[in-house]
N, CA, C and O of each residue as an XYZ file, in Angstrom:
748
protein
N     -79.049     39.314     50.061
C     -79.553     38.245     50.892
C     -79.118     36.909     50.283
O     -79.373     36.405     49.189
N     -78.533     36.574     51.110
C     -78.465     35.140     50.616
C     -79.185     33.961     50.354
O     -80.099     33.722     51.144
N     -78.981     33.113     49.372
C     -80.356     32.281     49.083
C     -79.529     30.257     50.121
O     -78.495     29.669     50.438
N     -81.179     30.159     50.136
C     -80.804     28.708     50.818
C     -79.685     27.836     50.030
O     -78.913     27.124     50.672
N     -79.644     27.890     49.093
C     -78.500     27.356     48.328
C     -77.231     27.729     48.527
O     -76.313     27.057     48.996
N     -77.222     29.064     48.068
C     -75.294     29.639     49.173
C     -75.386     29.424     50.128
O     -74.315     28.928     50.476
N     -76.352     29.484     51.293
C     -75.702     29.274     52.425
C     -75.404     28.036     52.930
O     -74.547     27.847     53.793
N     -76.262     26.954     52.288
C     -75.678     25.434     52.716
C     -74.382     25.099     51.898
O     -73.463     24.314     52.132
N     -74.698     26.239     50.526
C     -72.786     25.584     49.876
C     -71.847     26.336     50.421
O     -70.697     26.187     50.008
N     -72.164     27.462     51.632
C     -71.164     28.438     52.301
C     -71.079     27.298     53.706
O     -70.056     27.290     54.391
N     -71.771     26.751     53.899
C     -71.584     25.837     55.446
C     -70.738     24.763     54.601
O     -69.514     24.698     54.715
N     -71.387     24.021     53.843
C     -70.372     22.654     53.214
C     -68.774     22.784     53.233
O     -67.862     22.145     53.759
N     -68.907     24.395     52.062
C     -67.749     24.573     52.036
C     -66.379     24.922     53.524
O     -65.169     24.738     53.654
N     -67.538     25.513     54.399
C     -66.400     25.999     55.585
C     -66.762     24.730     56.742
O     -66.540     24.948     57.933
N     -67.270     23.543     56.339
C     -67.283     22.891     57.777
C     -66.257     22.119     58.312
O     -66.112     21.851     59.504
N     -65.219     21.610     56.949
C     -64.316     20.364     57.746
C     -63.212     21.853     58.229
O     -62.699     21.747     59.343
N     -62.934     22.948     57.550
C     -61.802     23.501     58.128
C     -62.228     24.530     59.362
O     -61.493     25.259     60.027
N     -63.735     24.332     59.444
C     -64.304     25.138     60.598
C     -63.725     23.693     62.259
O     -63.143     23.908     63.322
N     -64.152     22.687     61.783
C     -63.898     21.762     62.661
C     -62.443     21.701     63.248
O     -62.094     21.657     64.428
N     -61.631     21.711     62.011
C     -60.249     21.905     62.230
C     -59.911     22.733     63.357
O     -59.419     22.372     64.426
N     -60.183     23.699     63.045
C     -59.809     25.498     63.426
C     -60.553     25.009     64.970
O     -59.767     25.277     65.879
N     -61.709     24.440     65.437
C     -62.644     24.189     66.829
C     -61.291     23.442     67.106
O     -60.414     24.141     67.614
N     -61.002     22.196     66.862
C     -60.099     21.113     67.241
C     -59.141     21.602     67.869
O     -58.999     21.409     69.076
N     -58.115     22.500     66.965
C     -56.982     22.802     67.334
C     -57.134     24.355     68.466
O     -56.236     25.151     68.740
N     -58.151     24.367     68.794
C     -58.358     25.550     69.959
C     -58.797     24.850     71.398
O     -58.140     25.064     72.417
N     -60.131     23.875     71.387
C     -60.447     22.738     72.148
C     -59.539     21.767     72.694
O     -59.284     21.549     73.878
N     -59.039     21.155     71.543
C     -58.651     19.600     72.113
C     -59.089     18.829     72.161
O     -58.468     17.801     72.431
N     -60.718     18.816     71.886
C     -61.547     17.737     72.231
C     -62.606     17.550     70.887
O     -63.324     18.456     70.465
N     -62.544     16.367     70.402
C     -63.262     16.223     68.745
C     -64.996     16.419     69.394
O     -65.838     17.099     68.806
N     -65.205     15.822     70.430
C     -66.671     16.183     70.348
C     -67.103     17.539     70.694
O     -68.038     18.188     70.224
N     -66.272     17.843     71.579
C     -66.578     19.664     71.657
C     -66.687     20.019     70.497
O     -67.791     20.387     70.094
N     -65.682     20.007     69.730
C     -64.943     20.860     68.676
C     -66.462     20.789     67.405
O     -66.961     21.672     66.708
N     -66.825     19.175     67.589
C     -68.533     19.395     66.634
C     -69.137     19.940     67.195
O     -69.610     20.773     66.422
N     -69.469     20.072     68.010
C     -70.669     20.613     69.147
C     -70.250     22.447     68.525
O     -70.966     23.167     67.829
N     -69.425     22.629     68.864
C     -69.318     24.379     68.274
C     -68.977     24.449     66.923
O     -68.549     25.531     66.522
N     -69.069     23.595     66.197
C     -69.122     23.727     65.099
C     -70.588     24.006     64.415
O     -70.916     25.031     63.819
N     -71.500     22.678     64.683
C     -72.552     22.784     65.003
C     -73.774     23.886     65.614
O     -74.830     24.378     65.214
N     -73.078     23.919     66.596
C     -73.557     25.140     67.091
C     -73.382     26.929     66.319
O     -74.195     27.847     66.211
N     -72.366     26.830     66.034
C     -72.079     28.179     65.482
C     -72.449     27.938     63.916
O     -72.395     29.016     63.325
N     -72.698     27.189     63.319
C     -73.547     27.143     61.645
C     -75.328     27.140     62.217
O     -76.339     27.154     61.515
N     -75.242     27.124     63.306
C     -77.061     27.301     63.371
C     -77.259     28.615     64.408
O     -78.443     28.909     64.576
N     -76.602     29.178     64.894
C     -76.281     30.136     65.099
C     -76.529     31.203     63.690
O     -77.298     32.163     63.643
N     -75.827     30.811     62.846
C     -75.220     31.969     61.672
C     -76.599     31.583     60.711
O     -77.016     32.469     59.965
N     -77.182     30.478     60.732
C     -78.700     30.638     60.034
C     -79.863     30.930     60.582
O     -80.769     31.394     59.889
N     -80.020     30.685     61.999
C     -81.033     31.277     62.787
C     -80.946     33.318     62.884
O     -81.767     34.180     63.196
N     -79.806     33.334     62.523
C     -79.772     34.806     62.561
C     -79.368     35.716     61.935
O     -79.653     36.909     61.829
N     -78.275     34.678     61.287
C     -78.063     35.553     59.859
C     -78.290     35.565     58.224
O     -77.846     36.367     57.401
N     -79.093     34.462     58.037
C     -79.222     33.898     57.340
C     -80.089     34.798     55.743
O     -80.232     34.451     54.571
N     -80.482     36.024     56.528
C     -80.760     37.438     55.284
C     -79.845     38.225     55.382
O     -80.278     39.371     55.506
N     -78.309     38.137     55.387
C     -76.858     38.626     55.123
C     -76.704     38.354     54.148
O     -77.282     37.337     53.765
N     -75.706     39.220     53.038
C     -75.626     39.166     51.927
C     -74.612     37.647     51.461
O     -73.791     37.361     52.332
N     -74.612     37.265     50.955
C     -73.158     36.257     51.466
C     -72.596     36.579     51.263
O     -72.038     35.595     51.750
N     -71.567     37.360     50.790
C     -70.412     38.048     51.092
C     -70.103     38.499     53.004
O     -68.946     38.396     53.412
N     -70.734     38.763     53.563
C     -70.617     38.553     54.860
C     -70.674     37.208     55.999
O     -70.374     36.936     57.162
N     -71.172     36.711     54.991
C     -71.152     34.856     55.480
C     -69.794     34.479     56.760
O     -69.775     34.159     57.948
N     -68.674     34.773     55.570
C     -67.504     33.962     56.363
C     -66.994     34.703     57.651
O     -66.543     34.063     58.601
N     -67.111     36.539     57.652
C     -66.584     36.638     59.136
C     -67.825     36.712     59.848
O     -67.650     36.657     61.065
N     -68.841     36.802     59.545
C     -69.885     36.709     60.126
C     -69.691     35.145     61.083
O     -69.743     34.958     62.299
N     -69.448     34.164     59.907
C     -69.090     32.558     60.945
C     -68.091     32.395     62.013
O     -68.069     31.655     62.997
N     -66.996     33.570     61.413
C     -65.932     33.214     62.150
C     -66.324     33.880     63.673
O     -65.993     33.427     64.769
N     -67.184     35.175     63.373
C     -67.280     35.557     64.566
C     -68.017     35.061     65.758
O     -67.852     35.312     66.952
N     -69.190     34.014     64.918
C     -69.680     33.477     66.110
C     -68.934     32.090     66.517
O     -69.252     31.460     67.525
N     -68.033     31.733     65.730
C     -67.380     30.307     66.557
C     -66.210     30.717     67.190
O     -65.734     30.118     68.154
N     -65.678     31.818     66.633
C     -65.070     32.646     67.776
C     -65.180     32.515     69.253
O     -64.475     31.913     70.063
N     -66.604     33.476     69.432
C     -67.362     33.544     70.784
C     -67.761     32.286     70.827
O     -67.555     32.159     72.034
N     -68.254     31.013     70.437
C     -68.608     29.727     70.898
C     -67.311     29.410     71.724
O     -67.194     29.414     72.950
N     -66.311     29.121     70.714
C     -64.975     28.721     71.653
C     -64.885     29.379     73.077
O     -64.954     28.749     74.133
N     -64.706     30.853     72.942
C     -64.185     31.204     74.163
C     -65.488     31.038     75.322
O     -65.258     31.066     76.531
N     -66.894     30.859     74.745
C     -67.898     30.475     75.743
C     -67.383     28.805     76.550
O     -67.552     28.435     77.712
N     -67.050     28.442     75.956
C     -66.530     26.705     75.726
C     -65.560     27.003     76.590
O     -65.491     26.215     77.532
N     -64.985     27.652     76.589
C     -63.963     28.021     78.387
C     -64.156     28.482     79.032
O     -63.413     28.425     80.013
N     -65.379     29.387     79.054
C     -65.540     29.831     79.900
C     -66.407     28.903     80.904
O     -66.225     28.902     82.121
N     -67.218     28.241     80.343
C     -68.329     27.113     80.964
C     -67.208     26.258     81.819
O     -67.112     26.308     83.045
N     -66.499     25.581     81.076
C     -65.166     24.371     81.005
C     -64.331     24.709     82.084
O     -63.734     23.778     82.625
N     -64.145     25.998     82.560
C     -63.411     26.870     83.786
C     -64.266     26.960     85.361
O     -64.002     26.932     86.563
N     -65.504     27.092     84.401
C     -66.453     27.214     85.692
C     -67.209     25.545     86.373
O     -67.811     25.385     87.435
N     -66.880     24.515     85.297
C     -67.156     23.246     85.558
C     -65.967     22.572     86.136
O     -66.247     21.512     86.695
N     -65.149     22.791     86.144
C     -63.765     22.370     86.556
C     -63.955     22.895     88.017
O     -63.912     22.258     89.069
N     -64.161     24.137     87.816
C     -64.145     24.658     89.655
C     -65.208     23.899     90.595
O     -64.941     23.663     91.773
N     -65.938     23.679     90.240
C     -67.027     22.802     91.076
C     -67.384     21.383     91.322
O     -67.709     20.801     92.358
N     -67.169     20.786     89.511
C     -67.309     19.275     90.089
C     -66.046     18.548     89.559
O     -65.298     18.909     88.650
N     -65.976     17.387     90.374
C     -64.726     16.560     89.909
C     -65.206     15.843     88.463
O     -66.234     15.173     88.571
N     -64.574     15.897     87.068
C     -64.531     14.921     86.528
C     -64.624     13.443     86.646
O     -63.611     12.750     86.746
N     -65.537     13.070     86.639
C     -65.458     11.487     86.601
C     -64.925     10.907     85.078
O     -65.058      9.720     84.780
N     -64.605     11.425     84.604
C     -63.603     10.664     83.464
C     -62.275     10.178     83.947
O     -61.709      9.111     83.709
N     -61.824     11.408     84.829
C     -60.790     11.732     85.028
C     -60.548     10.137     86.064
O     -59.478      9.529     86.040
N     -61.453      9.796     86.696
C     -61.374      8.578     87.574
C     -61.045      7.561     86.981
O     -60.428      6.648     87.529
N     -61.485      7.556     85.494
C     -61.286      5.740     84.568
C     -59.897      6.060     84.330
O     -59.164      7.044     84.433
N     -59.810      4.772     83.950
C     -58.643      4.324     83.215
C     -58.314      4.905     81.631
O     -59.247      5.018     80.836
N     -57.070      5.223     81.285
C     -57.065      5.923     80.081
C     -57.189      4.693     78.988
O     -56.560      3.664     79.235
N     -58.074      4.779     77.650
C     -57.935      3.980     76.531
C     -57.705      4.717     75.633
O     -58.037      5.863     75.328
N     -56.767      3.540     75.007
C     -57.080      4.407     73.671
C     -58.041      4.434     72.502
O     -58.542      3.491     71.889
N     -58.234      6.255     72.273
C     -58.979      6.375     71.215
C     -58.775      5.972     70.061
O     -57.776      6.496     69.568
N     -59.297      5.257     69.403
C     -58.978      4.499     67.484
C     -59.590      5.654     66.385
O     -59.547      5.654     65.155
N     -60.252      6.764     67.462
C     -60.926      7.160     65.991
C     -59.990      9.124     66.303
O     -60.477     10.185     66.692
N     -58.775      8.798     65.948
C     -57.729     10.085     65.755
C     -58.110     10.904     64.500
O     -57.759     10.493     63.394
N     -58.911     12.200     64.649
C     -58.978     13.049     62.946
C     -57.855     13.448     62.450
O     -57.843     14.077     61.392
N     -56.550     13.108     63.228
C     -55.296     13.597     62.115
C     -55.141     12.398     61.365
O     -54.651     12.518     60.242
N     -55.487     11.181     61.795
C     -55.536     10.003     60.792
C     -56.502      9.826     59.893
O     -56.313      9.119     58.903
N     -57.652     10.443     60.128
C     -58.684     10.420     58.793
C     -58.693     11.162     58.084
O     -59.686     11.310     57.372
N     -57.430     12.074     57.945
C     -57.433     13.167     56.945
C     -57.145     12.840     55.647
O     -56.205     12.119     55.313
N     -58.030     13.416     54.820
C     -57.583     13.103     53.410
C     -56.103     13.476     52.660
O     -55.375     14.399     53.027
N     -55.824     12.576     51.554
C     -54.817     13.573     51.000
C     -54.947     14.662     50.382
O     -56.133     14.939     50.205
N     -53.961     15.682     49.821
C     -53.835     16.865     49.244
C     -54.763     16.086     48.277
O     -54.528     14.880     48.339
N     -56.073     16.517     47.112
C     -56.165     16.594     46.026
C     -55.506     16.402     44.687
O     -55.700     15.614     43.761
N     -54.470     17.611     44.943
C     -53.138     17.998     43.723
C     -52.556     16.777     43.883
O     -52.337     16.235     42.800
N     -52.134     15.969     45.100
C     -51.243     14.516     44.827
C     -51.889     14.271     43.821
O     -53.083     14.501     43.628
N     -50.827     13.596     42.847
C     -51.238     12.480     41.846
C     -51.674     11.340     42.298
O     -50.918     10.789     43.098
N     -52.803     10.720     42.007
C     -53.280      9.288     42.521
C     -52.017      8.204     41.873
O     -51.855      7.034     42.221
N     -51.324      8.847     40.999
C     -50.209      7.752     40.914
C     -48.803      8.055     41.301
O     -47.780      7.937     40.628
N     -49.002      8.573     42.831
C     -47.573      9.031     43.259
C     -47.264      7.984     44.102
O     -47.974      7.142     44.654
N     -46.059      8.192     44.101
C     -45.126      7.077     44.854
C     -46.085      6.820     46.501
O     -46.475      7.873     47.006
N     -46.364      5.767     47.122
C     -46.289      5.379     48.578
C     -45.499      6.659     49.440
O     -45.909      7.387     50.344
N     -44.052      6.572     48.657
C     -43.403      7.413     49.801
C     -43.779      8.817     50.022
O     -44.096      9.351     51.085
N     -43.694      9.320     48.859
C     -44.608     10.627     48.515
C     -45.818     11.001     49.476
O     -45.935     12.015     50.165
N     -46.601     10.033     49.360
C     -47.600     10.309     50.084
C     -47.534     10.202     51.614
O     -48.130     10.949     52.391
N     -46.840      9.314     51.904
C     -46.580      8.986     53.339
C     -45.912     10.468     53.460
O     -46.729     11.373     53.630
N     -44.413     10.874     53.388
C     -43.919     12.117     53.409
C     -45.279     13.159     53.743
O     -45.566     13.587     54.861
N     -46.114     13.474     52.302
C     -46.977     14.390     52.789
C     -47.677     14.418     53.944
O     -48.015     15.480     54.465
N     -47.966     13.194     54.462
C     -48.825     13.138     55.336
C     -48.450     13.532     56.878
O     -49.030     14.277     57.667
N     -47.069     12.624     57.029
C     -46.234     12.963     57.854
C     -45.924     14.856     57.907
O     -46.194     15.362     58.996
N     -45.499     15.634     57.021
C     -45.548     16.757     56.601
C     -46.523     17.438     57.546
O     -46.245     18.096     58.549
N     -48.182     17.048     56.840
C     -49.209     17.633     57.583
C     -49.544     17.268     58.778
O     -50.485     17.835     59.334
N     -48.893     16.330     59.353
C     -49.268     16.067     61.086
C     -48.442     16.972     61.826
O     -48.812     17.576     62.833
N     -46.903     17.072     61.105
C     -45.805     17.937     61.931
C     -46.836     19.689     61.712
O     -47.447     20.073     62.710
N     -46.885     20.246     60.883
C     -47.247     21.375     61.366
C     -48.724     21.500     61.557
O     -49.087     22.676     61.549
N     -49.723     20.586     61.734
C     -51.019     20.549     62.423
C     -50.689     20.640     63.929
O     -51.509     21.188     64.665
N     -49.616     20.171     64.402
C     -49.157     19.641     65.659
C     -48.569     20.609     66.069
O     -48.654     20.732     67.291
N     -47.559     21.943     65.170
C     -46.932     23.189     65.699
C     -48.068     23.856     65.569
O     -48.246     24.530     66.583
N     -49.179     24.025     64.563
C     -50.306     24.912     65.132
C     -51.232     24.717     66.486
O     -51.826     25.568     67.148
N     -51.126     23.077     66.683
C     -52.043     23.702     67.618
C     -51.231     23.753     69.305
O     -51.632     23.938     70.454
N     -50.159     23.527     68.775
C     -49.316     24.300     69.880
C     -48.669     25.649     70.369
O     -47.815     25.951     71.203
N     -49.598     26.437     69.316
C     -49.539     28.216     69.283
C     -50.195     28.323     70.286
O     -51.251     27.716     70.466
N     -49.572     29.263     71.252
C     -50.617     30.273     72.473
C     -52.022     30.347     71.451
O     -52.024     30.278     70.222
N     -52.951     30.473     72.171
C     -54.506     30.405     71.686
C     -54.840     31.697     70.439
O     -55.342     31.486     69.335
N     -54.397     33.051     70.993
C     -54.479     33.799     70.291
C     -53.691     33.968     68.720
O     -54.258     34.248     67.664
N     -52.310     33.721     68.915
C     -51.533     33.642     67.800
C     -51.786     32.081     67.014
O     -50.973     31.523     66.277
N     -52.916     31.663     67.339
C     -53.105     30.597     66.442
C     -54.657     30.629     65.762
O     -55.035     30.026     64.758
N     -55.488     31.604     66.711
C     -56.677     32.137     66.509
C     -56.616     33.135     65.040
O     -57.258     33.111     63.990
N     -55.440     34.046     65.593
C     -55.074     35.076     64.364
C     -54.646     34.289     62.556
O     -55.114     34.497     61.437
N     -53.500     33.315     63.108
C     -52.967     32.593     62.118
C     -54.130     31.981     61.453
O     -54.318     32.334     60.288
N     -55.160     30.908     62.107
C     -56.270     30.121     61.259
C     -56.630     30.960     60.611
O     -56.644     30.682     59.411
N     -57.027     32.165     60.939
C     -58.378     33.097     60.167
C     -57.827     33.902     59.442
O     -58.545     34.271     58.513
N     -56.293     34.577     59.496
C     -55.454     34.897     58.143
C     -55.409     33.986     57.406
O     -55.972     33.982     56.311
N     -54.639     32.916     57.932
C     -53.430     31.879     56.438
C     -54.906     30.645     56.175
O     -55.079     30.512     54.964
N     -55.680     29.991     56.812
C     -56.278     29.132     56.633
C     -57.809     30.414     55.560
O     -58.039     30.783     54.408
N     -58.120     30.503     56.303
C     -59.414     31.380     56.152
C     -59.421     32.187     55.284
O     -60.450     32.676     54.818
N     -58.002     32.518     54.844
C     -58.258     33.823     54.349
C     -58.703     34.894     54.543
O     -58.608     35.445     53.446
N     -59.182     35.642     55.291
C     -59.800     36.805     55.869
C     -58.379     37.883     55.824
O     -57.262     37.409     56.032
N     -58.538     39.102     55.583
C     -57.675     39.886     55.452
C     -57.293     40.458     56.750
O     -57.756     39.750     57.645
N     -56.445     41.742     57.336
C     -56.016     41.949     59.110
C     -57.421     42.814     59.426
O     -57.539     43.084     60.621
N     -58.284     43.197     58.740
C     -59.405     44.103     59.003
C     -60.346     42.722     59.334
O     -60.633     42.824     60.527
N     -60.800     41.784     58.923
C     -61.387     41.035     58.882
C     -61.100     40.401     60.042
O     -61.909     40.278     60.961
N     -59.924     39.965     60.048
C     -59.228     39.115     61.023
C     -59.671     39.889     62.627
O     -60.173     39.327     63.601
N     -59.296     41.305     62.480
C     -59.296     41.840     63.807
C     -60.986     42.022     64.555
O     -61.413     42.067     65.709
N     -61.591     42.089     63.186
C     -63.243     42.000     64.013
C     -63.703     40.594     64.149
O     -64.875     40.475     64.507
N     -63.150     39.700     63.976
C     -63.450     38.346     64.172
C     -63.108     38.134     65.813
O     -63.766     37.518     66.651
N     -61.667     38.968     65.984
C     -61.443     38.291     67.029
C     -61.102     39.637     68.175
O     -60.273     39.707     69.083
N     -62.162     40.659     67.665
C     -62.546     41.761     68.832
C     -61.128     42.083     68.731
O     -60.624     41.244     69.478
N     -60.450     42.591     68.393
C     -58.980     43.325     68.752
C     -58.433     44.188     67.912
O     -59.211     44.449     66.994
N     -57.026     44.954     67.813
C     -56.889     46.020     66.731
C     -56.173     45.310     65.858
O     -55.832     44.181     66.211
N     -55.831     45.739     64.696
C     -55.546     45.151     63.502
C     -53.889     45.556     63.487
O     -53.256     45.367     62.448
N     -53.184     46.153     64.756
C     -52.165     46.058     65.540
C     -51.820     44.894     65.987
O     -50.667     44.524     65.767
N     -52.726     44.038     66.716
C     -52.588     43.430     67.112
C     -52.491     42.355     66.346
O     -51.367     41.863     66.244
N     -53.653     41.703     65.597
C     -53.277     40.843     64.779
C     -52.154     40.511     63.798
O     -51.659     39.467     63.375
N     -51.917     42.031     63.576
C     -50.254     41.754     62.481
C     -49.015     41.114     63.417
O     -48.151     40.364     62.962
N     -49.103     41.580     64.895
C     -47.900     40.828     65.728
C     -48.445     39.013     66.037
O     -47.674     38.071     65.852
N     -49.914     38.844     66.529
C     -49.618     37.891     66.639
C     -49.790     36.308     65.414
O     -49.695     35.082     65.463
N     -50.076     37.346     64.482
C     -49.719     36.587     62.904
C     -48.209     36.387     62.937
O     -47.765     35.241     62.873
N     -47.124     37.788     63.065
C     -46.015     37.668     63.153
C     -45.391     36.703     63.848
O     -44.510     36.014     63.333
N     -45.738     36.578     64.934
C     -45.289     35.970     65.914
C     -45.658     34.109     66.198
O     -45.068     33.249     66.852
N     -46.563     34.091     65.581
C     -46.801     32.193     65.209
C     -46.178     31.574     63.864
O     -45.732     30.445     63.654
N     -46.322     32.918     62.853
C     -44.952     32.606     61.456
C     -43.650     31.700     62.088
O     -43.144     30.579     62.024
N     -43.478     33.133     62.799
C     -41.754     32.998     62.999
C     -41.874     31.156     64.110
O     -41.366     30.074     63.816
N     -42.469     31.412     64.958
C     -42.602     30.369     66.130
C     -42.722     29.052     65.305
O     -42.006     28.075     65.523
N     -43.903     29.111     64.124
C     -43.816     27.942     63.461
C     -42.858     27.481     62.428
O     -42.754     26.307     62.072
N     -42.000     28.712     61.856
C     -40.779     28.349     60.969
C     -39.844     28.302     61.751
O     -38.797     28.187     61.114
N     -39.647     28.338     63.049
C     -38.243     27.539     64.194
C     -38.657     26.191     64.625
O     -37.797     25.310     64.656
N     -39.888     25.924     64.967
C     -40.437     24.853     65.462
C     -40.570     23.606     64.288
O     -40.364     22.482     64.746
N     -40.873     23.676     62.914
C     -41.120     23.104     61.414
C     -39.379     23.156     61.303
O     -38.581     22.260     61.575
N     -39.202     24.106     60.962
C     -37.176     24.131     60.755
C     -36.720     23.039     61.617
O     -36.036     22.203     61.028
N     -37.000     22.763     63.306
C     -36.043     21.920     63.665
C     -36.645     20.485     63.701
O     -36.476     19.568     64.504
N     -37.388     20.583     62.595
C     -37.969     18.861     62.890
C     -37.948     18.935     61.292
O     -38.624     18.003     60.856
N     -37.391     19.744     60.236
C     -36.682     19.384     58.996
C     -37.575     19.975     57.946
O     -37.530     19.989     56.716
N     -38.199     20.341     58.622
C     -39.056     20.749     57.429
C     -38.959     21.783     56.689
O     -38.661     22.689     57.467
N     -39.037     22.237     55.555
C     -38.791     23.232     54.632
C     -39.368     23.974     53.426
O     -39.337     23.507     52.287
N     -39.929     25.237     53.766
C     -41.137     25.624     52.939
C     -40.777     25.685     51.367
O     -41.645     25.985     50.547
């Protein structure tokens, strides 16, 4: 069982890349808190006497199902009423989370300007090929390469066979080392 202490240092620890992972499935930063949110009170209202070692696919699985609830609602609100957003005028937003991202850590605080700019630039280009993966092969990719979760893990997170997840892991690799390759980038 887990004690109140792991589980708020198991939420701390998974919330900015839980947000991430909402973002780049959504599109939309306030959704993307809202199921973030939602799925960490979710996982303490109910799971919260799990050992923690079950913590993380336990999370993944319910923001999993938050997301795809989040389209499913979003599908069924679309069919009925018109957006009135959609009526204003577009502004722009000032508050972009690929611009408030921190740097790597490992940078040296005394690295070159360019260095850092480079990195940064770096992490917008393939934040920008992930979240331009078909939904699933980017669903698979977060919760392997980000998450860590192994293809057993991975596949009960996201209800499917562990067949499946090895292709569409395969298949956002390759998509993101042609897509990163022709805009220069190099692992």
């Amino acid at each position: 069982m887990a004690s109140r202490s792991e589980l708020s240092s198991f939420l701390a620890d998974v919330e900015r890349r839980a947000f991430k992972q909402a973002l780049f499935a959504v599109r939309d930063e306030d959704a993307a808190l809202d199921i973030v949110q939602d799925s960490m009170m979710r996982l303490v209202e109910k799971y919260a006497d799990k050992p923690t070692g079950e913590l993380p696919l336990l999370f993944q699985r319910i923001m999993q199902n938050a997301i795809r609830d989040y389209y499913r609602r979003s599908r069924t609100r679309m069919g009925r009423f018109i957006s009135l957003s959609s009526l204003e005028a577009d502004e722009d937003d000032p508050a972009d989370p690929l611009e408030t991202l921190e740097l790597d850590e490992k940078l040296s605080p005394f690295a070159t300007p360019h260095a850092a700019l480079l990195q940064t630039e770096t992490l917008s280009l393939v934040e920008e090929a992930v979240q331009n993966l078909p939904p699933r092969q980017r669903e698979a990719f977060l919760l392997r390469y980000w998450e860590g979760l192994d293809i057993t893990e991975t596949a009960a997170a996201m209800g499917c066979t562990e067949g499946s997840v090895k292709t569409h892991c395969s298949r956002a690799t390759h998509t993101l080392a042609a897509v990163l390759g022709a805009k220069g980038v190099r692992p």
